[in-house]
N, C-alpha and C positions, 0 to 999 in steps of 0.2 A: 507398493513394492511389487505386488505382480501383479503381471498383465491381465489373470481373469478378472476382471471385474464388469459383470453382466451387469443389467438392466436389475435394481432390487437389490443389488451390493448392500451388503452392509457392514460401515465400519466399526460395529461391536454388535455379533449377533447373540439371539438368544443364549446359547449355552459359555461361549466366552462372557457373558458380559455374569453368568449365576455362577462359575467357577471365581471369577473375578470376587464378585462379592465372597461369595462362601471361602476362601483362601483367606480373606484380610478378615472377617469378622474372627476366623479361628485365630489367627494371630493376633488380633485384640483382647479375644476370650482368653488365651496363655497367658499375654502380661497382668489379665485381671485374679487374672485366678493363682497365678504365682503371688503376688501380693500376699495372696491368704494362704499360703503355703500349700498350694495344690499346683504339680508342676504336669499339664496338661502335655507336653511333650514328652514325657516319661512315660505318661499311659498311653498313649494312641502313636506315638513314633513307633519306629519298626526295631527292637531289636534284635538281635544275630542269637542264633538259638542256642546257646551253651552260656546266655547268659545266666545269673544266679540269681534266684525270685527272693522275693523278701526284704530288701533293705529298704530302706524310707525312699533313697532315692534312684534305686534301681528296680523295676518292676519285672522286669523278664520279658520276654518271647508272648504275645496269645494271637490268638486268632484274627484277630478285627486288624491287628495292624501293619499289613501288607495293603489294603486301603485307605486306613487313615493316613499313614503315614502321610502322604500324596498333599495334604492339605494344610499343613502347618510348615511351618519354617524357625531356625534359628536364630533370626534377627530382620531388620524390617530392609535391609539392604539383598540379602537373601532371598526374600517374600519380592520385591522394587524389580528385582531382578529377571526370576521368574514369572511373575506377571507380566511384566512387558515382551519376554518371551513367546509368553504365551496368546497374548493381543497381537504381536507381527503377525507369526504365524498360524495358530489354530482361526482366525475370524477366516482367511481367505479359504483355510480347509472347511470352517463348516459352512460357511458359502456355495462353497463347492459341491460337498458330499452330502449335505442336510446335516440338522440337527443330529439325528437318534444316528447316524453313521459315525458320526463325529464326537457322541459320547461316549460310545461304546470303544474307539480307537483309543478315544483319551483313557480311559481306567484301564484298559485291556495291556496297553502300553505302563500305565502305573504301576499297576499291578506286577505285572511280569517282571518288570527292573526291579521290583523289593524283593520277589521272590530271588530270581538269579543273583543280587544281592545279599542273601543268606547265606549263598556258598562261601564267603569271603570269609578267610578265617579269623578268630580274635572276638573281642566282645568290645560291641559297635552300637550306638543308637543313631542312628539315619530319618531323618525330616526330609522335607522338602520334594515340589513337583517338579524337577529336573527331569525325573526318568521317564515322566507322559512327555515333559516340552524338549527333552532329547527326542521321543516317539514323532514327534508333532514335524523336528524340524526336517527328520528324515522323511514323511510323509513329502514334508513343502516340495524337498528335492528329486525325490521320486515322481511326483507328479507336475511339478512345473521346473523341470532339471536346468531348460535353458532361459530360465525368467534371473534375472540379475539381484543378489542382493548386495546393497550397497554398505560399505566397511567403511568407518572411521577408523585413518591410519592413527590417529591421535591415540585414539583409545587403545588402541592395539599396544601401541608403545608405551603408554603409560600400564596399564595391563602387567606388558612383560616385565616393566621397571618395577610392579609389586611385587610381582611374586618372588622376581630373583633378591630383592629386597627386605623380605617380609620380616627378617628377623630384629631388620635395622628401623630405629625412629623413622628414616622417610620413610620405608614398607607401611609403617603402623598408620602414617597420617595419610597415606595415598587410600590405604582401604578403609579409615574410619569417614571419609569424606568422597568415596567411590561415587554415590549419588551424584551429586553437586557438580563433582570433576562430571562424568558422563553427561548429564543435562546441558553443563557447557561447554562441552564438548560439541555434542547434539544440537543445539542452538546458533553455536558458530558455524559451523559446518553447514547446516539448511539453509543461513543466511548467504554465505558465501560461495560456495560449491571445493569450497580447497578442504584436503586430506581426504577425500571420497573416493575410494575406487570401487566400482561394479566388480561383480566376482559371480560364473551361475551358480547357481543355486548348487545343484553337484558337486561341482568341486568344495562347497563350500562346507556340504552333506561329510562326503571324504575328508576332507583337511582335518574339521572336528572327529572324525570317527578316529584316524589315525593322534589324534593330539590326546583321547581322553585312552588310548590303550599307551600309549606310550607315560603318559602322569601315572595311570594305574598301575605299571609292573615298576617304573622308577620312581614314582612320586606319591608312595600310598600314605606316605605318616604327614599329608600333607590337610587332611580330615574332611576329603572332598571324595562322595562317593562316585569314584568315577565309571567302577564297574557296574552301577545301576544305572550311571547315563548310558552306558554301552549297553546294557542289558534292556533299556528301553527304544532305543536304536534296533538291538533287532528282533523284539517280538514285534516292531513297528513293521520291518521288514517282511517277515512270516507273515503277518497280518496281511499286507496288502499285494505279494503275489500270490497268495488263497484268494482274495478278489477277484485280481486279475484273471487268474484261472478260472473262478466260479462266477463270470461279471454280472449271474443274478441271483448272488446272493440276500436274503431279504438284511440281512445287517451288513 
């Protein structure tokens, strides 16, 4: 997908390929441990601080989970999602930037999207590394703006035809089979070159920056936290014109 790819490229490097693992064993760990009535997304998701401590199945607001939160997911299409996410584009960033640059972005970025996510008013339990692989994607664009990433229009339209659907049986079957559709989507599409359009990277950075502010003030009971993908977006942003400005910095 982009052009850097030096001499020692690698298509899954070290810290992509331990989040990779560490993501999915945690979402294993959840299904095993709900079985036994321990709902590990309860205690380690992030929730919104006025929620009320005590109930069996509401634990409240602590400390550790503005990091854990980052690591577990809601369902394995959820987890399918952002992983792949995070395999486009974080492998080419830590390629790029080394390992310890590239971990530190990623939690630095996670982080920050759950915190700025706390402002959100209401009582919320929020999972999932959306707000690092929103950080990740603006990184991509920021630093290779005119590298092309390539869109399936398929999937776009089916996309759109879920959400605006969501309430109706096709809504329900297009997203319980989201996988499957995508993979052959993905397969058709490599094989044959049809529904692919190029798009750089920037525009692509912006199109979603402007798509998740506009779901979040019209689409919030939608239970997609869209102000922590925004909110990883731009401590992503801070983060890397402090770089630029400071370009030896040791992290």
């Amino acid at each position: 997908m982009s052009q850097y790819q030096p001499q020692g490229y690698s298509m899954l490097p070290t810290a992509v390929k331990h989040l990779l693992i560490i993501n999915v064993i945690a979402y294993l760990a959840s299904l095993v441990l709900e079985l036994n009535g321990i709902f590990l997304n309860n205690i380690l998701g992030l929730w919104s601080l006025n929620t009320p401590k005590g109930d069996y199945n509401i634990y409240g607001f602590h400390i550790w989970q503005p990091l854990t939160y980052m690591f577990l997911h809601g369902s394995f299409d959820h987890l399918f999602f952002n992983m792949f996410a995070l395999w486009m584009f974080g492998s080419t960033l830590e390629n790029y930037w080394g390992t310890r640059r590239f971990v530190f972005y990623y939690l630095v970025c996670g982080i920050g999207a759950g915190l700025l996510h706390l402002l959100v008013p209401g009582v919320h339990l929020t999972v999932g590394a959306s707000g690092a692989v929103y950080g990740l994607l603006l990184a991509f664009g920021m630093t290779f703006p005119n590298d092309r990433i390539y869109i399936l229009i398929w999937l776009i339209a089916i996309m759109a035809l879920t959400s605006i659907l969501a309430a109706t049986p096709i809504g329900a079957f297009l997203s319980n089979w989201s996988i499957l559709i995508f993979l052959a989507i993905w397969i058709y599409s490599s094989r044959t070159g049809r529904g692919v359009v190029g798009i750089k990277a920037k525009w692509m950075v912006i199109g979603y920056a402007v798509l998740e502010l506009f779901e979040g003030i019209f689409r919030s009971f939608d239970g997609v936290a869209h102000f922590a993908h925004l909110g990883g977006m731009l401590i992503g942003l801070l983060l890397i014109l402090y770089w630029r400005k400071h370009p030896f910095s040791k992290i």
